[in-house]
Each structure stands twice: as structure tokens, then as C-alpha cells.
C-alpha positions in Angstrom: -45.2 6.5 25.8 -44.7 8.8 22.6 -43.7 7.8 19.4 -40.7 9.6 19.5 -39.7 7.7 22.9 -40.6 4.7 21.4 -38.5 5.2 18.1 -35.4 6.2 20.4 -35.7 2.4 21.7 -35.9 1.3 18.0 -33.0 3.0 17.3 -31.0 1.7 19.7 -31.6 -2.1 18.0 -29.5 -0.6 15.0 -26.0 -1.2 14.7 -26.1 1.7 12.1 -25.9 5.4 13.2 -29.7 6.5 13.0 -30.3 10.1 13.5 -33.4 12.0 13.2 -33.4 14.7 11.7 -35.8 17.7 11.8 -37.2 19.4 8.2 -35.1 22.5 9.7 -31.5 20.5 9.0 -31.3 20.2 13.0 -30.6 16.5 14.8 -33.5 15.7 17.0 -32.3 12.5 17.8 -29.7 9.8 17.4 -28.4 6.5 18.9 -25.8 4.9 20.3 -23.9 3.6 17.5 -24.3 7.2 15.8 -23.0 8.6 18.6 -19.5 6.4 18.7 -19.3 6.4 15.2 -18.7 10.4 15.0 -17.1 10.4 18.5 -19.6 12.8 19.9 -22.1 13.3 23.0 -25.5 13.6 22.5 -25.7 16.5 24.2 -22.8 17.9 21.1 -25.2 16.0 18.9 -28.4 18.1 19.7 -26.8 21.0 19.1 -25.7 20.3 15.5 -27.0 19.9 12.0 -26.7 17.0 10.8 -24.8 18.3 7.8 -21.8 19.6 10.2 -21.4 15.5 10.7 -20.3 15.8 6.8 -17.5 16.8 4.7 -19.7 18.1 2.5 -17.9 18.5 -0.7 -16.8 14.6 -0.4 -20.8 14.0 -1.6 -21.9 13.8 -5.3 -24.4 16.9 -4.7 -23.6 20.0 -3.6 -24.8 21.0 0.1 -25.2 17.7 1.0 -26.2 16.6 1.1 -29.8 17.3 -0.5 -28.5 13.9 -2.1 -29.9 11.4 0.9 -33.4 13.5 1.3 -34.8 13.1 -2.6 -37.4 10.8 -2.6 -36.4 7.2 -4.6 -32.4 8.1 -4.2 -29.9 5.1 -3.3 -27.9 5.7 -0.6 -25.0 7.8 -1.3 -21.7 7.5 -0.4 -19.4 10.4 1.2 -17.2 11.0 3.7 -17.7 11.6 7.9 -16.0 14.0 10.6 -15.0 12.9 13.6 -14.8 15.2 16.6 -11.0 14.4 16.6 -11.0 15.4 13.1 -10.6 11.9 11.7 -12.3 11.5 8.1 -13.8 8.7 7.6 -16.1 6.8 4.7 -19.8 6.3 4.6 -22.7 5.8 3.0 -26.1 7.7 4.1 -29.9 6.2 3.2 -32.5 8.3 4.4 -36.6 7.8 4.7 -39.6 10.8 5.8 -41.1 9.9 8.4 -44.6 11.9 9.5 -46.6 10.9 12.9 -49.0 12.6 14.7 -48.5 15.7 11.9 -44.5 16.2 12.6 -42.5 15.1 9.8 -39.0 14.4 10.3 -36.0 12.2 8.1 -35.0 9.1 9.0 -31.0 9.0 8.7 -28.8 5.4 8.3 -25.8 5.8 8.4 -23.2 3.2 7.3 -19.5 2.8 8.4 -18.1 1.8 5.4 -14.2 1.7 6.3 -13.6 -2.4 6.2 -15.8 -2.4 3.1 -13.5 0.9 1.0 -10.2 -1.6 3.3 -11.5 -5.2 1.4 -12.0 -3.1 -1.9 -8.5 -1.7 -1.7 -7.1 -5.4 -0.7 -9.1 -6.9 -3.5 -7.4 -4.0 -6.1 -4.2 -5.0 -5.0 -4.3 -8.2 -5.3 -5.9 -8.4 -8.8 -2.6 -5.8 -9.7 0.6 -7.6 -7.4 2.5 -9.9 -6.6 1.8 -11.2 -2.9 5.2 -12.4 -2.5 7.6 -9.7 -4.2 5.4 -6.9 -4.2 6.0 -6.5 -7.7 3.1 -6.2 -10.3 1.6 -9.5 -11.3 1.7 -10.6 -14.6 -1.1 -9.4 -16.0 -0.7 -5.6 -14.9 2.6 -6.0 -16.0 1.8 -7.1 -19.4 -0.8 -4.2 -19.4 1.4 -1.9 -19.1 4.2 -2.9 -21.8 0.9 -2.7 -23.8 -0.2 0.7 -23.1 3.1 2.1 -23.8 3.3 4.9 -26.5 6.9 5.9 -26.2 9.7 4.1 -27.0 11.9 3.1 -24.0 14.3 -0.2 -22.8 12.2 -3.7 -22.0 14.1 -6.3 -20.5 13.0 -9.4 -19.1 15.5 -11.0 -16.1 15.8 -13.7 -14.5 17.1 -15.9 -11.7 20.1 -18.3 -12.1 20.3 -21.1 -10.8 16.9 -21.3 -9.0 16.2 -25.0 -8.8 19.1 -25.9 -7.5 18.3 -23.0 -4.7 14.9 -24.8 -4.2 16.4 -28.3 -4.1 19.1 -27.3 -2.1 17.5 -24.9 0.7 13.7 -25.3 0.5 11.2 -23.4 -1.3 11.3 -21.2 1.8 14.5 -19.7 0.9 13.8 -19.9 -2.3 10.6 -17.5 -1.5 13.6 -14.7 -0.1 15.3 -14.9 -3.0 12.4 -13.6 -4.8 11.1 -11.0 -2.0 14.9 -9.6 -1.7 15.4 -9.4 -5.7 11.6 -7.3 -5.6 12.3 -5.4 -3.3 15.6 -4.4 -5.0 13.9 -3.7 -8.4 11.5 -1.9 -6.6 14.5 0.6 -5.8 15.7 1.3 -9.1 14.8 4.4 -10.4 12.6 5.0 -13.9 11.8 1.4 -13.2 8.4 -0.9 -13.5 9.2 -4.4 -12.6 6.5 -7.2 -12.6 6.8 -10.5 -12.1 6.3 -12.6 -15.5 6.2 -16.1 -14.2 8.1 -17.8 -11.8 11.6 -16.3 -11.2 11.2 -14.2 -14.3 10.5 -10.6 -14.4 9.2 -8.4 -17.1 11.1 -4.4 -17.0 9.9 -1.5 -18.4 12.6 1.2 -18.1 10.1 4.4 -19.1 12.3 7.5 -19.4 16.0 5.9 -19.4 17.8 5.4 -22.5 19.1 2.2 -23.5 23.2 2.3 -22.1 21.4 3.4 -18.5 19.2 0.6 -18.4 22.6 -1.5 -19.2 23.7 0.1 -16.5 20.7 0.5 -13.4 20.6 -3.7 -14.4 24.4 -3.8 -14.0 24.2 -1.8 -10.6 21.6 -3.9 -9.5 24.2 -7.5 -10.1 26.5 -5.8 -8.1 24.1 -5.0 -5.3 22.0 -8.3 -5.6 25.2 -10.3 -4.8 25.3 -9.0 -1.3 22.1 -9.6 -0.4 21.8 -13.5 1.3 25.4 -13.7 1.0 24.8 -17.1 3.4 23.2 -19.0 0.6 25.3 -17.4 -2.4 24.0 -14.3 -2.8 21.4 -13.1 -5.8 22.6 -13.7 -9.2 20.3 -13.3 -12.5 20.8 -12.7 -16.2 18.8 -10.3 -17.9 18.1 -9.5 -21.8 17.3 -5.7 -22.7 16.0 -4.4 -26.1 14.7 -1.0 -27.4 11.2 -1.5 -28.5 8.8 1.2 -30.2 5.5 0.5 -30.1 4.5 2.3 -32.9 7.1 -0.3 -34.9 6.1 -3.7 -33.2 3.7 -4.9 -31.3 4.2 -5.7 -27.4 4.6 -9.6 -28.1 7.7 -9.0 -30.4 9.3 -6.9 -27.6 9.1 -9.8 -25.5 9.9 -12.3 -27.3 13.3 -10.5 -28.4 13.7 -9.5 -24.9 13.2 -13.8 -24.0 16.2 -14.0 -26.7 18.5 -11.7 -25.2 17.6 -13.0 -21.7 18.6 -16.5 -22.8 21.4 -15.1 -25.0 23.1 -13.9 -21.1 22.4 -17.8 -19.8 24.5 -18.9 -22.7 27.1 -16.6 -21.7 27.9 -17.7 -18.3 24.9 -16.0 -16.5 25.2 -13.1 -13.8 25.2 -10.6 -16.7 23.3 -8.5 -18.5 22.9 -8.9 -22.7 21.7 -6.0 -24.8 20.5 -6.3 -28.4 22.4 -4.8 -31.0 22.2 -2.9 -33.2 19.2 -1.7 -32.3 18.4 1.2 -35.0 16.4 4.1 -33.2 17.5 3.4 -29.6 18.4 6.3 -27.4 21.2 5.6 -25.9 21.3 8.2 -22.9 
């Protein structure tokens, strides 16, 4: 039996794509999993250079693609064609191989869709909320203190909640929150996080101070029809114009905290704006 014959068995062991590949760019050889990961034939194979398998430009080195054939390089990672067309990630490793005087590369290639899928889980969750789909805390804090223009920060939250919990379950309690994010996920010019619990940082970026009043205001109106069979959604919410090159991002919260209790004083279900606030936009 030849090498070659015997290295087309070995290959077949691999749950990798393995194709060999000839000094001339051609593809000699290739198994099984090669094959169904680019949804080819081997006959399509043989015809092909391996770098046709590629989308070439997707690599960190130009024309492949030279990347995965330099002597002591990691494998890289790029991006796949399908024969339907379908792009696709991967990551490419590639060894010489010389018997019997013929030299040829060695080509592993790595699927790496569920690995790019738990990396883009993994981002997500270190950025939202699970429940509301609203930034977490931390992103949301991040933000208010990258900001470099002033704009509205407000900081809202739910009336009444306990007695929701006691009264319901925590199970309704959990659709109050997912309805109320996924209404503030609707409002325009709007980045919503939640802060803690059923309290919610805002960020109003472009939007002077009377329309974040009145997006927040909107929002009561529309919040009271949502799970009209337990009460409907009613909050409070504080607003203030902060400037970052004035204060720092903790004094915009804490006033915002103010106001926000300043509404649960009174009555709730209503929206309380600091004033005066010198140097606020008002449209």
C-alpha cells in the first residue's frame, strides 16, 4: 500500500477537514469531514485549489492564504465557502509533509461556528440583562461614563413592585420587568439598562431635556396598557441634565436617585424633572 493510500485512511480518523495539498496550490486529497464541511464532492474537490475553499480577503495575509504555509505560524483564523454559498468561520493549521521525495502540505481545518456562537453568547451576557434584554448594570454605568456630551439621565423605577411579587409570584413579577424592557427598548434616542432590581438607569443621547419629559411621559401612558389583568405597568422616574465636562457620572446619578424618589413622594406614576437646571437644552 502507498503512503498516500495509507494517509487517506489516517485522514479519515479526523473529525477535522484534512486536505492535502500539492506545492502547486492544487488539492490532492481530502476526507470525509472536509468534504461535508464545504458541501462538496471529491470529485469538485480534485478539481480545485485549495484557496477557492477561502474567502480570501476574510484572512490576515493577503492571498491566503500564504498565512497557514509559513513555517512556525499558529493557525489562523478566516472565513470558508460553501458550495451553496454559505460563509462560514474557521481556523486553518497546516504542516509539510515530504515522503518518498514528493512534498506536499498538510491542511486542518477547523469548524469554528459553535466556538465564534459561545463567544458571542458569552459577550452578551457579560453586556445584558437575561431577563429584560436591557443592558446590565455595569455596561450601563459604562456608558453614562463615557459620555462627552451633555444630554437627559434619568433613572425610573417600578411602583409598587413588592406588593406585585407578594401578590402574584415572582413569575409575574418577572413580566413586569420583560414588558417594561421591551418598551424602553422602543423609545427612540434611548439607552436603558437595568441598574438593580426594578430600577433602570436612561441615557437620552441626542434629546433635549422637555422630550425626554415627554418619550418618559408617552411611555406611562403606554406602560399602563400592557398587563392590564394585574394593574397594568406603573413607574416613577427622576430626569436631570448632566454635563460631563461639569460633574462626574456619580453626581448625575445620585441627583437623578433624588428626582426619582422626589416622583414616589408625589403620588408615583409620574415623571419629576430637576429644575432649574442651568445649561439644559430644552428641545
Amino acid at each position: 500500500m502507498s503512503w498516500r493510500a495509507v494517509f487517506s485512511k489516517m485522514m479519515e480518523l479526523s473529525i477535522d477537514g484534512v486536505f492535502l495539498e500539492g506545492l502547486d496550490g492544487t488539492i490532492q486529497d481530502c476526507n470525509s469531514a472536509g468534504l461535508k464541511m464545504f458541501g462538496r464532492t471529491r470529485a469538485e474537490v480534485l478539481s480545485m485549489r485549495f484557496e477557492d475553499l477561502l474567502l480570501a480577503h476574510s484572512f490576515p495575509k493577503p492571498g491566503l492564504v500564504q498565512s497557514h504555509r509559513e513555517p512556525g505560524e499558529e493557525a489562523c483564523e478566516g472565513y470558508g465557502v460553501k458550495k451553496n454559498g454559505e460563509i462560514f468561520p474557521l481556523s486553518l493549521h497546516s504542516q509539510i509533509l515530504s515522503l518518498q521525495g514528493e512534498k506536499s502540505w498538510v491542511i486542518f481545518v477547523h469548524d469554528m461556528s459553535r466556538e465564534v456562537a459561545i463567544r458571542q453568547e458569552l459577550a452578551y451576557a457579560a453586556q445584558y440583562d437575561a431577563l429584560t434584554k436591557l443592558k446590565n448594570r455595569r455596561a450601563i454605568l459604562e456608558d453614562l461614563e463615557k459620555l462627552r456630551h451633555p444630554q437627559p439621565v434619568g433613572m425610573l423605577d417600578l411602583d409598587h413592585f413588592k406588593g406585585i411579587n407578594d401578590t402574584y409570584g415572582h413569575l409575574v413579577g418577572d413580566q413586569f420587568l420583560r414588558c417594561l424592557g421591551g418598551l424602553l427598548n422602543q423609545v427612540p434616542y434611548l439607552t436603558a439598562g437595568r441598574f438593580g432590581g426594578e430600577e433602570f438607569l436612561l441615557l437620552f443621547g441626542h434629546l433635549g431635556l422637555s422630550d425626554a419629559r415627554q418619550a418618559l411621559e408617552d411611555l406611562l401612558e403606554k406602560a399602563w396598557g400592557c398587563l392590564r389583568e394585574y394593574g397594568g405597568i406603573h413607574f416613577s422616574a427622576g430626569l436631570v441634565w448632566y454635563d460631563p465636562a461639569l460633574q462626574r457620572a456619580e453626581q448625575a446619578l445620585s441627583r437623578a436617585d433624588a428626582m426619582l424618589y422626589q416622583a414616589k413622594a408625589m403620588g408615583r406614576n409620574r415623571v419629576a424633572v430637576e429644575s432649574p437646571c442651568a445649561g439644559a437644552r430644552e428641545d
